[in-house]
N, C-alpha and C positions, 0 to 999 in steps of 0.2 A: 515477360520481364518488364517491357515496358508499361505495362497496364499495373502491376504491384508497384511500378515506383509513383505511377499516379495515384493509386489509392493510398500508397504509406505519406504522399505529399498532402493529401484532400485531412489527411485523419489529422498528419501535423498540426492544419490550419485549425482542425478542431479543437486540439489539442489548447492552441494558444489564445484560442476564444473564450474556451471552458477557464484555463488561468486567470482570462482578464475581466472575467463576468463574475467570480468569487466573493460573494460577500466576506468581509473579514468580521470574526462577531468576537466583540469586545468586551461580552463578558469572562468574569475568570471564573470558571465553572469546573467543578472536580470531574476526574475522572473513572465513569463508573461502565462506560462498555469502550471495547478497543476491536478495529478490524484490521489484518494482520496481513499484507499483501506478499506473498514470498515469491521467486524461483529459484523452483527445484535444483536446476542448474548448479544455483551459489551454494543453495545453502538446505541442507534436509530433516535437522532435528530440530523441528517444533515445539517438541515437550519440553526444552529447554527455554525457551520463551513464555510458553504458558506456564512454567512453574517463576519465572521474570515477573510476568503478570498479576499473578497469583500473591505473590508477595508485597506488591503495591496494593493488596486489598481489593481486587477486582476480578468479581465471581469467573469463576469456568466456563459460566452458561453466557455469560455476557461479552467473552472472546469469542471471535470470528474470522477462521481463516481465508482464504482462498488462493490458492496456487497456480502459477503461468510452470505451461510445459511448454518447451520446444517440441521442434520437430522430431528430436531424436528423444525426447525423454520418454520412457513409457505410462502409462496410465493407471495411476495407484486410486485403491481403493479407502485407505485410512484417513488424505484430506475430506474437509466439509467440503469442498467446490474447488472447482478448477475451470483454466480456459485456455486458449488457444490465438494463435493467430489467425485461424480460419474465422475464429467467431467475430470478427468484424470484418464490416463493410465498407462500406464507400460513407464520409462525410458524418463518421462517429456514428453509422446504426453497428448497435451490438446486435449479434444473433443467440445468446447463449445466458439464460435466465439467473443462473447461478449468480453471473457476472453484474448483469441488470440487478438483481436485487442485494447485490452489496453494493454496488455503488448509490445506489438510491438510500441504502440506510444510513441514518444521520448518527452514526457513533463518535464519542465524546473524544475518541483520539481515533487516529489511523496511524499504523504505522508501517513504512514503505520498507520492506526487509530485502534489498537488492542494491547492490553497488554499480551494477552493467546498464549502461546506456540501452536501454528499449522500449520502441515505440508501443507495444502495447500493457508494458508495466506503466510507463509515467500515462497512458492515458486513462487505465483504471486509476491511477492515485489524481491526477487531473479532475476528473472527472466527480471524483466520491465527495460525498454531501458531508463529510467530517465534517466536525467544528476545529480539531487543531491535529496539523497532520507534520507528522516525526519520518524524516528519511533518514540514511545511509547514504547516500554520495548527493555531490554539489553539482553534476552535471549541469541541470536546470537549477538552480537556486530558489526559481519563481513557484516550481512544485510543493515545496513544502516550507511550512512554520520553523523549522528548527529542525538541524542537520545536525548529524554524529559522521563524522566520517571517518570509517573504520569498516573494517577487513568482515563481511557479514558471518564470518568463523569463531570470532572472537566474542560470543553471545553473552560469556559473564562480565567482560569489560563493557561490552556495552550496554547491561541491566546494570550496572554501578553507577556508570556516567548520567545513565538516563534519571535514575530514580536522584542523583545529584537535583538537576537542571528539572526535574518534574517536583523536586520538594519547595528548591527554589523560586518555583511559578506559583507556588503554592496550588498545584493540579492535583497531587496526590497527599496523605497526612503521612 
């Protein structure tokens, strides 16, 4: 017990590293791939998001999911990738490839699809080489560009709100 609160404290630190090292890039650049951070837990109809996506004009092929399971959630086969709390270690190494290579890909939005305060959801969205990253709750403020905060159930209100504040930015036509 005492060895996990040292490892969930060491990842923190990472955590707040990865925040403070963030280039912010200041171009306004449209939005043409989006990586989609969910758990399962909140929230489980995906197709309703990628038909969200789909209607801002941006391909099938260029969404990308990846989903966090809990301990108790079982192991679906129909996400692209998923992960774990086993799959990190001590001082922000990932063990679990899926995860490494989303956070390495630089998609033109991310968007953090989870309300619940967790350390290995805000470290994948910390972490990821987005250029403009879209949450679901204020917990951390410093995690993401632009906050909706709203109930992760309520998918159509918040594909209204977004493509509002993404036409607005002029991200999307």
């Amino acid at each position: 017990m005492f060895i996990k609160f040292l490892k969930n404290r060491s990842n923190r630190k990472f955590i707040k590293r990865a925040i403070e090292s963030r280039v912010q890039s200041a171009e306004n650049k449209k939005i043409e791939s989006v990586g989609v951070i969910v758990n399962i837990g909140e929230f489980k109809q995906y197709d309703k998001l990628i038909n969200i996506l789909k209607d801002y004009g941006i391909n099938e092929n260029k969404i990308k999911f990846i989903t966090y399971l809990s301990d108790v959630d079982t192991k679906l086969n129909h996400w692209d990738s998923y992960f774990e709390s086993k799959d990190f270690g001590w001082n922000g190494v990932i063990k679990n490839l899926d995860l490494q290579e989303f956070i390495d890909s630089e998609f033109d939005a991310l968007i953090s699809y989870y309300k619940n305060d967790n350390l290995e959801l805000n470290y994948a969205t910390a972490c990821s080489k987005s250029f403009f990253k879209i949450g679901l709750s204020d917990f951390d403020q410093n995690l993401n560009d632009f906050i909706i905060d709203i109930n992760p159930n309520f998918v159509d209100i918040f594909g209204k709100e977004l493509k509002k504040y993404l036409k607005g930015l002029n991200k999307i036509d």
